[in-house]
N, C-alpha and C positions, 0 to 999 in steps of 0.2 A: 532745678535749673530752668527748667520752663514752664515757672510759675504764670496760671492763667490759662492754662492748654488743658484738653482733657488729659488723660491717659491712655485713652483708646479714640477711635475711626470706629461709631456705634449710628446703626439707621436701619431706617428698612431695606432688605436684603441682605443686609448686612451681619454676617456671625457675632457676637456678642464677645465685647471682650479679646478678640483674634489679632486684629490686627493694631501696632502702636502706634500715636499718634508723633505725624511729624511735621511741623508747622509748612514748611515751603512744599510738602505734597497738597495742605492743603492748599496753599494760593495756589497751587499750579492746576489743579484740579478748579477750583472756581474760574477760572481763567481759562479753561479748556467748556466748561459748561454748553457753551451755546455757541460755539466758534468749531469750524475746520481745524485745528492746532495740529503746529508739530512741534515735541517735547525731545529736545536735546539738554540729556540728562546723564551725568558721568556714569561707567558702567559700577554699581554697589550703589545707588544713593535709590534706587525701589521706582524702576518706572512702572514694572506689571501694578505697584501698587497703588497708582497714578490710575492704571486703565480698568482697576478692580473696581474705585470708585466709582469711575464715569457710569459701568455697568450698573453699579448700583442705584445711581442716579436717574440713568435713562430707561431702565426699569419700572421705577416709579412715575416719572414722564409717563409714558406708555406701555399701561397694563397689557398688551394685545404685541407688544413691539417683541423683534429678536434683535440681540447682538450677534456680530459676527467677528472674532477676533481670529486672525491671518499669522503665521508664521512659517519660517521657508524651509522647515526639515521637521522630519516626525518626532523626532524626541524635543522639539519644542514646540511642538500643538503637545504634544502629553503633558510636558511641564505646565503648559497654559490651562489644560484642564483640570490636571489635576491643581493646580492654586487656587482657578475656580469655586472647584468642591470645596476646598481648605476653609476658601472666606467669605461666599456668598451664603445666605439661608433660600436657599431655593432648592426642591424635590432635585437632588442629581441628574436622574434621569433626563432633567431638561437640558442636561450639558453634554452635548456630544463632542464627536472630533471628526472631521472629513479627512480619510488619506485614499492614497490610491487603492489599500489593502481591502478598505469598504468595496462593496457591488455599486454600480451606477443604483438599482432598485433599491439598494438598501437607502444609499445615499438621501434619495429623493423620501423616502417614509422619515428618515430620522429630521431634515431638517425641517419638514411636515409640523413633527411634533416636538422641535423643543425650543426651547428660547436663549439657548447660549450655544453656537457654533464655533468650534473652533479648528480652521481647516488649512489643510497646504496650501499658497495660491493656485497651482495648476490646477488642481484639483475643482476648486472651486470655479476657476476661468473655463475650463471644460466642460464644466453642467452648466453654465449661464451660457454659451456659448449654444448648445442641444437645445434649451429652454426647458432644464429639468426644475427650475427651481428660478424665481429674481429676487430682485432687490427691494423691490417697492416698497415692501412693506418692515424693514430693515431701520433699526433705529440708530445703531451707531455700528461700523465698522473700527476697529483699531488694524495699524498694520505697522506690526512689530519689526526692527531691524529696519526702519522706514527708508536708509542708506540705499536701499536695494531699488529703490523707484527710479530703474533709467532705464534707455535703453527699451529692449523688449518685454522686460520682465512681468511677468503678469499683475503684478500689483497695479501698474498703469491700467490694463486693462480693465479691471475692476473697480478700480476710482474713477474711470469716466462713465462705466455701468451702471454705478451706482449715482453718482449726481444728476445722471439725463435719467432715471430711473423713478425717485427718488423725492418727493414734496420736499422732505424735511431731513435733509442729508446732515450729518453728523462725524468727520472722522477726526481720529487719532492717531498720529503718526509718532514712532518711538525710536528715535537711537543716541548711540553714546558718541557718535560721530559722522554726520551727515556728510562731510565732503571735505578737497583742501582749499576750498575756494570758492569765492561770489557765484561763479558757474554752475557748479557741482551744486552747490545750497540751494539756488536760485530754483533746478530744474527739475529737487523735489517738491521746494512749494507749488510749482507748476502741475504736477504730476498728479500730486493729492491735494489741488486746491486751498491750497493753506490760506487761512486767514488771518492766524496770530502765530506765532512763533515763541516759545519758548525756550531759553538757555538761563541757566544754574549751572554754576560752578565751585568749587569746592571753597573756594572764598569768600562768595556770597555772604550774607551777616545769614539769611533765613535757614543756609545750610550747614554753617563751619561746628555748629553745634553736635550735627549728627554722623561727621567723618570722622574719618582716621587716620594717623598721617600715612604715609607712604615714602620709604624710604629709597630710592635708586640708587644701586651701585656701580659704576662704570667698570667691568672689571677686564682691565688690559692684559693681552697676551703676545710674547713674541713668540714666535713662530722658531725653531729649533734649527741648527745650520743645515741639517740635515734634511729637512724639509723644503727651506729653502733655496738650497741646492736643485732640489728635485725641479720645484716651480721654475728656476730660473732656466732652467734646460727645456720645459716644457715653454717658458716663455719664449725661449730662440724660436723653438718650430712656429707657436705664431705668426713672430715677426716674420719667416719666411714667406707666409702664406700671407701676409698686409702688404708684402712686399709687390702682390700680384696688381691690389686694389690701386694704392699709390702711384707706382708705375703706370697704370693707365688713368690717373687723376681721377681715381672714383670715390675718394674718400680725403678727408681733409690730412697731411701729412704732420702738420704742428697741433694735432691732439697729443695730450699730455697722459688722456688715458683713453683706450676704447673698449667701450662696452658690447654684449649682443643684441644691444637694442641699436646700435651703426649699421650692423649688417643684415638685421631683419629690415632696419628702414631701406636697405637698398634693394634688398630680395622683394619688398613694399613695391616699391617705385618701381620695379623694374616690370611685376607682373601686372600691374595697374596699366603701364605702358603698354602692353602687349594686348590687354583685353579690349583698350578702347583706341588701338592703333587706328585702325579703320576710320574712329570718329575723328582724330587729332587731324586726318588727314584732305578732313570731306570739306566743302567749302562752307559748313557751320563752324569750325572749330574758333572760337575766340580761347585766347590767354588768359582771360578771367576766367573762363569757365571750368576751368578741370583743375587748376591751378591748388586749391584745396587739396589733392587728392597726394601730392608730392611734398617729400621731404627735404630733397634736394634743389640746389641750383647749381647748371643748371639741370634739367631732368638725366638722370641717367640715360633713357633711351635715346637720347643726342650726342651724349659720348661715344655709347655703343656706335650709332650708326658712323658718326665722323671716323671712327677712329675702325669701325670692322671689327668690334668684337665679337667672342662666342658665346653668343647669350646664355648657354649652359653651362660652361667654364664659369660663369660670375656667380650662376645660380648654386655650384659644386664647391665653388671657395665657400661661398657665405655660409653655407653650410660649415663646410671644415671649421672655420673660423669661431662660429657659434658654439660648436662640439668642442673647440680649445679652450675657450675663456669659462665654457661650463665646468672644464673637468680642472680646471686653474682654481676656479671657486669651490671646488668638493677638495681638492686637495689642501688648501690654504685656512678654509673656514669649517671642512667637516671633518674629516677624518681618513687617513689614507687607504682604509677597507672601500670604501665608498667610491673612492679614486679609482680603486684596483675593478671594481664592479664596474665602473662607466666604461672605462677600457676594453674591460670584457663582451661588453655591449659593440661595440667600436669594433673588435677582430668580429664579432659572426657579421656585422654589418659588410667587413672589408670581404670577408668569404661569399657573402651573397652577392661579393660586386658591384658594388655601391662604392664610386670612385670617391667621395669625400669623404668618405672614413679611410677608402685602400692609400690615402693619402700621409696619410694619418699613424696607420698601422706600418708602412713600410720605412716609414723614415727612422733613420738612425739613433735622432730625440727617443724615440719611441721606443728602438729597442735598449738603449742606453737606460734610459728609466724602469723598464718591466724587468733590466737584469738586479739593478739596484734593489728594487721591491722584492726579488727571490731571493737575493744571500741576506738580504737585512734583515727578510720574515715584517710582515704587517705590525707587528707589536712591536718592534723595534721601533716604529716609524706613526705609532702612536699619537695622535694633535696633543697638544696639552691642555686642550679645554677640557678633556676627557681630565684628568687630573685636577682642574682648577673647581670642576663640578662637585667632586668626590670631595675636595675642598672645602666647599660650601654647604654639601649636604649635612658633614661633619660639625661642622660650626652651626649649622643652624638643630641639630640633634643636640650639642653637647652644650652652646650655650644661651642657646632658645625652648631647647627642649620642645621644641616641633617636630611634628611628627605627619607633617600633612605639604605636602609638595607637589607642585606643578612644574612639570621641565616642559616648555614649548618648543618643538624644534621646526624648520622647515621639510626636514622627508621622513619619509616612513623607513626607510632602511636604516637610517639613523635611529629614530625610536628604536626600531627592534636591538640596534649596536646597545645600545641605551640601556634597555631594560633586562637584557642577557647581563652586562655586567655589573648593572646595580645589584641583582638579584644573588650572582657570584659574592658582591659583597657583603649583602646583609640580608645572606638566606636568613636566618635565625632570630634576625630581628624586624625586618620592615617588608609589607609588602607591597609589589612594586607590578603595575601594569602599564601599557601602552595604548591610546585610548587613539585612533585613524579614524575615518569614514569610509562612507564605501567608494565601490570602485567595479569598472567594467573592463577592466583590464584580466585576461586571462590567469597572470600568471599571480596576480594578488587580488583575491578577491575583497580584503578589505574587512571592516568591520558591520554587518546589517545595520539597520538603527532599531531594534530589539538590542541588541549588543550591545550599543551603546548606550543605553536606556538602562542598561541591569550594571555597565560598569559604574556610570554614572552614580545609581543610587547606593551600590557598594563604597562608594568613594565619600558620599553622601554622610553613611553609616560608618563610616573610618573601620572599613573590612579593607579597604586599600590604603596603604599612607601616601606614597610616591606616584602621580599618575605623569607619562611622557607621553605628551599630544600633538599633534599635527592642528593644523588651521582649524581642525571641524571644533573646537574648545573655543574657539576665540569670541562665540559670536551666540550670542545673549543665554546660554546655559546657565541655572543656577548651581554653581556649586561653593558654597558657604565655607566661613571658617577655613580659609587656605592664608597662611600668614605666610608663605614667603614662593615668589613667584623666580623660574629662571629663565630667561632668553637664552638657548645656545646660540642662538645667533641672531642680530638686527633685523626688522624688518622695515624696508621703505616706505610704507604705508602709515601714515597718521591713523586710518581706522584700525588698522590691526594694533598697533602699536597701545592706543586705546584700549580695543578691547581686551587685548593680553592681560597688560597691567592693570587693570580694572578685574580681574581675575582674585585681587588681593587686598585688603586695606576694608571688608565688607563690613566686621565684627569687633575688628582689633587692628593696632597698629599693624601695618604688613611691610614686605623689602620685596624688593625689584631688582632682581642681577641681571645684567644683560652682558655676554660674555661677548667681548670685542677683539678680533684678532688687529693689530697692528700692521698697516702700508699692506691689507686687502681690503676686497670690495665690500667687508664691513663694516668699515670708516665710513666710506659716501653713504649707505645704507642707514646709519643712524642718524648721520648730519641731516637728509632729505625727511626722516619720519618727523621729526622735531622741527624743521622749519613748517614741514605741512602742518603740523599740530597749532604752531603760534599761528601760523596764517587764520587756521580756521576760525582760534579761539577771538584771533582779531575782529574778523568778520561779526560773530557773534554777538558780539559785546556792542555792535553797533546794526542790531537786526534793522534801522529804518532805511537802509540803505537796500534788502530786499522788496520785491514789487511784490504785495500780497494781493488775494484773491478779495474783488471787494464788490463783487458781479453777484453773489447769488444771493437769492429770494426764496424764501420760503413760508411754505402753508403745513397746518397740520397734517401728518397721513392722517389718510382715511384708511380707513382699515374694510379688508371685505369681510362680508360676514360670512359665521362657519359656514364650511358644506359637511355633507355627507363624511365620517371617515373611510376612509379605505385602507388598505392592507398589502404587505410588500407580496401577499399572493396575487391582488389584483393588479398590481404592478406588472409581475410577471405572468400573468394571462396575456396583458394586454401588452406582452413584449415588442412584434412584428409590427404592431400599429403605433408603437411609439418610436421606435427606431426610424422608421418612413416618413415620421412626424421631424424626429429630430434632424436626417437631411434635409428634408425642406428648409429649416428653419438656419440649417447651417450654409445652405445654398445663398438663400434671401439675406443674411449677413454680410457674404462675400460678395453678393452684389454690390450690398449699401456700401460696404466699403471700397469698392472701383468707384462707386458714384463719390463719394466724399474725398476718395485721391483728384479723380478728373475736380473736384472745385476747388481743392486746393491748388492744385498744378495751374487752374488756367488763373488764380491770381499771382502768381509766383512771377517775383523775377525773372528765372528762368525761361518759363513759358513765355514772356516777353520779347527776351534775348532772342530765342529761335523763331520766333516769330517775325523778328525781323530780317532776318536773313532769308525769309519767305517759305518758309518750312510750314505744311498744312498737316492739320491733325484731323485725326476720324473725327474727334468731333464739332468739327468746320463742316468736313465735308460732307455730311449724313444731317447737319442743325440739330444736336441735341442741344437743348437747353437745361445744360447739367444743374444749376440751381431748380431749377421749378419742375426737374424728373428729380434730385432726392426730397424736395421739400414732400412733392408726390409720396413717394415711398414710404417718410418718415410718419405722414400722416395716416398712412395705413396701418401701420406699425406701433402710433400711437403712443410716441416719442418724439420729444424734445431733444434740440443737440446744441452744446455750447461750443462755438468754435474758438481756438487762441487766436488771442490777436500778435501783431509783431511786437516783439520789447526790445524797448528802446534801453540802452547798456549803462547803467546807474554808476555816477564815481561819485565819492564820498567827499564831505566839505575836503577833507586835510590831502586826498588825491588833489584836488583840483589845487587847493594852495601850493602845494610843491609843485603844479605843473606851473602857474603862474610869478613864480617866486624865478625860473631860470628862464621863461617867455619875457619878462619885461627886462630882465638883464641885457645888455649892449650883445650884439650875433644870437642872442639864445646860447649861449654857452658862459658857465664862472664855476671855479674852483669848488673843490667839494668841502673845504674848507668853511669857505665864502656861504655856500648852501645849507651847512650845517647850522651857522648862524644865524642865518634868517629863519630857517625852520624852528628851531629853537622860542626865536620871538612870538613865530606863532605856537608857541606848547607844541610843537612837535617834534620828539625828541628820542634817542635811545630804540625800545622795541619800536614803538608807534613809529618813528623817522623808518625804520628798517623794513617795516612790511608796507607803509604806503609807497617807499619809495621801489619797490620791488614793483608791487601791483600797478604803477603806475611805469614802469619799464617794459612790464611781460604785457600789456594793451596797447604798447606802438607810441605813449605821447613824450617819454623824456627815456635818455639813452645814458647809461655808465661807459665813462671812458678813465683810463688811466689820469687817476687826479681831478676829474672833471665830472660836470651834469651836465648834459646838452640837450635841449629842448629840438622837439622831433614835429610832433602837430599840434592843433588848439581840439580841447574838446568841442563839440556840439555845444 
């Protein structure tokens, strides 16, 4: 078939023979060589085998060099090393793993002496932080699950460590789904300096050779009269408590449906209100300024005050309201044990006197429903997904003769519903476990990752057939040879939705069930994971529309030469002296970084704004010259720092055509008709007309109105 290829991925470092060859790992791999990359690669098509390469590559580069390969839970820094071993020719020994479970001392001797690190990021962000260990001398970092770079997360932290650190910076970034949007995509290449970007997709000419299809089934369920009943009784009590919001105009009354993401935004706003009331009120406050911070218009806390409300009454509804639509969604999409458990939760709440539950528990809804659930008995009142699964298992036993099952659910007390009565069913034949993660929750402690680590490779070893998993499965585990994957229920997430099903299809054709209850909230659920999916896949297919890193310079490391060795005895002699050491050094950190906030802050808009309303800052008043005390600093420290600059917001040729296509029209307004034809003229059509014309709505420059397109602003 791929006449002209070797048969094998054969080099120095490299096992002989181990690994197969697969043409688009290699361009992706030549194409990652000497560049920052981030590899967005479907979850089964072999990214770790993408960053086996590199290792072996940059190995050779630099005899003297270590890799350091990142991943964000113990049982995949194990899977990472152990693959390692699998397919490197390197003494093992040089392959360690950093977790919390290691000694600081220990830590600092193993990465001393080996040349393939494979560690938590905390872990790792903690001793760079001490100065038990840098970067300098670090030939490639990979940072596996690379989706994870936002926010605080330490990966950030360590990719700006490592490039101000670092001559000859090298990293890898890996996932199956970076984000649903330009934004999201955008503020990983920022994050980890990307310079090239790479997406394959299962269509690709270099990849369709080495997939498999994947079949999805939609599988619809009504929901039983009986149930329904239930919900509709439980939906009155809601309405009565929306009845609170509406009537004092705190919530829009022609929604068609509301979610608990309505009332956390107003629980949002209201406590945002409260904490910077003082500043709303001081003679700095501009309308620009905070404006961000709100959901609403206008701000809740100007109803409250217009109108006298009781600011704990909105905070006690939202509450109640939230606890309604939660226990609307266990009862409709999970199962009515699950139902019967929230409730239960709900009365100690109402006994401990917590008025949004006593709301709750006392009402009529309430006790009309818990009499229904005592004479009908919970098994009467059974979901029928429970049914439609048992279904499925059976068909995929009796005319796939598979034997290897993945049910993904969203909670853990479903697992366990789950796996009590598969187990019921096919004591004698299948066995069947429940794979969680942990947890600091007293009353569940959860699974350790040892535990999950030994079910895993039992599942591995088909000592398990059937595994029922919560999230902690979704997210880059290897577990092979699973040909048919089951949704209990939707998930809104394009990442997750990704990794799930990428769970299947690794070895062999695989199938995808994803069990849909009908007119509940896992209709929108599905429709949302799928639209984020195409967006992104949109996105991708046209990478030049993100802003790549195209700043760094680089010289060969120099490498220091050996010292002395030492010993994690000497380590721990010289415990007290280094602990004293590593305050300092963590002290001098948190300096640098006040000094690096004060120079961003005083180039900031912000700082501007209150500046002109005559507002003086310490350091006005004291003349520090915050540039040239960190440059001071940096130079003692003997680091380099690359600051971001502002970016400017990229719209793509066919965004801008559709914005210009209803701007030269007569008012900025014509039929969508009319719109669809000239888009058309220009190829843009179908998907592509659907996601530019979205993306070009959700940025403020053209508007949907009933039958219409109505142009809003001009780009830049």
């Amino acid at each position: 078939m791929h006449t002209g290829f070797p048969e094998y991925f054969n080099g120095t470092f490299l096992k002989q023979n181990k690994i197969f060859y697969r043409h688009y790992q290699n361009n992706i791999f030549h194409a990652c060589k000497n560049k920052n990359s981030l590899v967005i690669l479907p979850t089964g098509l072999g990214k770790t085998i993408i960053g086996i390469l590199l290792v072996a590559n940059t190995l050779r580069r630099y005899s003297k060099g270590k890799v350091i390969i990142l991943a964000p839970t113990r049982p995949l820094v194990s899977q990472h090393k152990s693959t390692c071993k699998k397919f490197l020719a390197i003494n093992e020994e040089e392959i360690v793993s950093l977790t919390g479970k290691v000694s600081p001392e220990k830590r600092i001797l193993l990465f001393k002496e080996s040349r393939i690190i494979v560690s938590t990021p905390q872990i790792m962000k903690n001793d760079i932080e001490r100065g038990r260990y840098n970067l300098k001398e670090i030939a490639l970092i990979i940072f596996d699950e690379a989706h994870r770079c936002k926010g605080n997360y330490a990966y950030n932290f360590i990719s700006g460590e490592y490039i101000n650190s670092c001559t000859d910076p090298l990293i890898l970034g890996l996932t199956a789904s970076p984000g649903k949007d330009y934004e999201h995509i955008q503020l990983i290449c920022d994050n980890l300096y990307i310079e090239n970007v790479v997406f394959k997709y299962y269509e690709d000419n270099d990849v369709k050779d080495y997939i498999h299809e994947i079949d999805t089934f939609l599988e619809r369920i009504e929901l039983p009269i009986k149930l329904i009943e239930l919900s509709k009784v439980w939906d009155h009590l809601f309405k009565k408590c929306l009845r609170f919001f509406i009537e004092r105009n705190l919530i829009n009354p022609y929604k068609k449906y509301y979610s608990k993401l309505d009332f956390l935004r107003i629980s949002h706003d209201l406590t945002y209100s409260l904490k910077y009331e003082n500043y709303r009120d001081s003679k700095i406050y501009d309308d620009n300024l905070l404006k961000y911070l709100y959901y609403h218009d206008p701000k809740i806390i100007d109803i409250v005050k217009e109108k006298k409300l009781n600011i704990q009454s909105i905070f006690s509804y939202c509450s109640s309201c939230i606890s309604m639509l939660h226990a609307k969604d266990l009862l409709e999409t999970q199962d009515i044990s699950l139902f019967k458990s929230f409730l239960e939760k709900l009365k100690y709440k109402a006994d401990q006197d917590i008025l949004s539950a006593k709301r709750i528990i006392n009402s009529e809804n309430y006790k009309f429903i818990n009499s229904i659930i005592e004479k009908a008995g919970q098994s009467n009142l059974s979901h029928p997904k429970i049914n439609k699964l048992f279904s499925i298992i059976r068909e995929e036993l009796e005319e796939f003769q598979n034997k290897k099952i993945i049910i993904f659910t969203q909670y853990r007390e479903m697992a366990e519903l789950l796996k009590n009565k598969l187990r019921e069913e096919y004591k004698n034949h299948l066995v069947i476990e429940k794979f969680i993660g942990q947890t600091t929750k007293i009353d569940d402690c959860g699974f350790p990752q040892l535990k999950q680590i030994e079910i895993l490779q039992e599942f591995r070893e088909d000592k398990i057939n059937i595994l029922i998993a919560t999230s902690v499965a979704e997210e880059g585990l290897d577990i092979p040879n699973v040909d048919a994957i089951i949704f209990y229920e939707p998930v809104p997430s394009e990442i997750r939705l990704i990794q799930r099903r990428g769970r299947t299809g690794r070895f062999a054709a695989g199938r995808c069930y994803i069990l849909l209850t009908e007119n509940t909230v896992d209709v929108p659920f599905h429709i949302v994971a799928k639209r984020k999916e195409s967006e992104m896949n949109s996105i991708l297919m046209e990478p030049k529309q993100l802003e790549l890193n195209k700043n760094l310079k680089r010289e060969k490391i120099k490498f220091s030469p050996n010292v002395s060795n030492y010993s994690e005895l000497d380590i721990i002699n010289n415990f007290k002296e280094r602990r004293e050491k590593e305050k300092e050094i963590l002290a001098d950190r948190s300096i640098e970084e006040i000094i690096i906030e004060i120079d961003n802050f005083a180039k900031s808009s912000e700082y501007k704004k209150l500046k002109n309303y005559g507002l003086s800052f310490i350091a006005d008043l004291i003349r520090i010259d915050e540039s040239k005390l960190r440059k001071n600093v940096l130079k003692l420290k003997g680091k380099k720092i690359i600051t971001s600059r502002e970016r400017k917001r990229y719209l793509n040729r066919n965004i801008k055509t559709l914005i210009n296509i209803v701007k030269l029209n007569e008012n900025g307004k014509m039929k969508f008709s009319e719109f669809q034809d000239l888009a058309r003229e220009e190829d843009i059509q179908d998907k592509k007309l659907h996601t530019h014309l979205n993306q070009a709505c959700h940025l403020g420059y053209l508007k949907k109105l009933p039958k219409y397109i109505q142009f809003i602003k001009d780009y830049d």
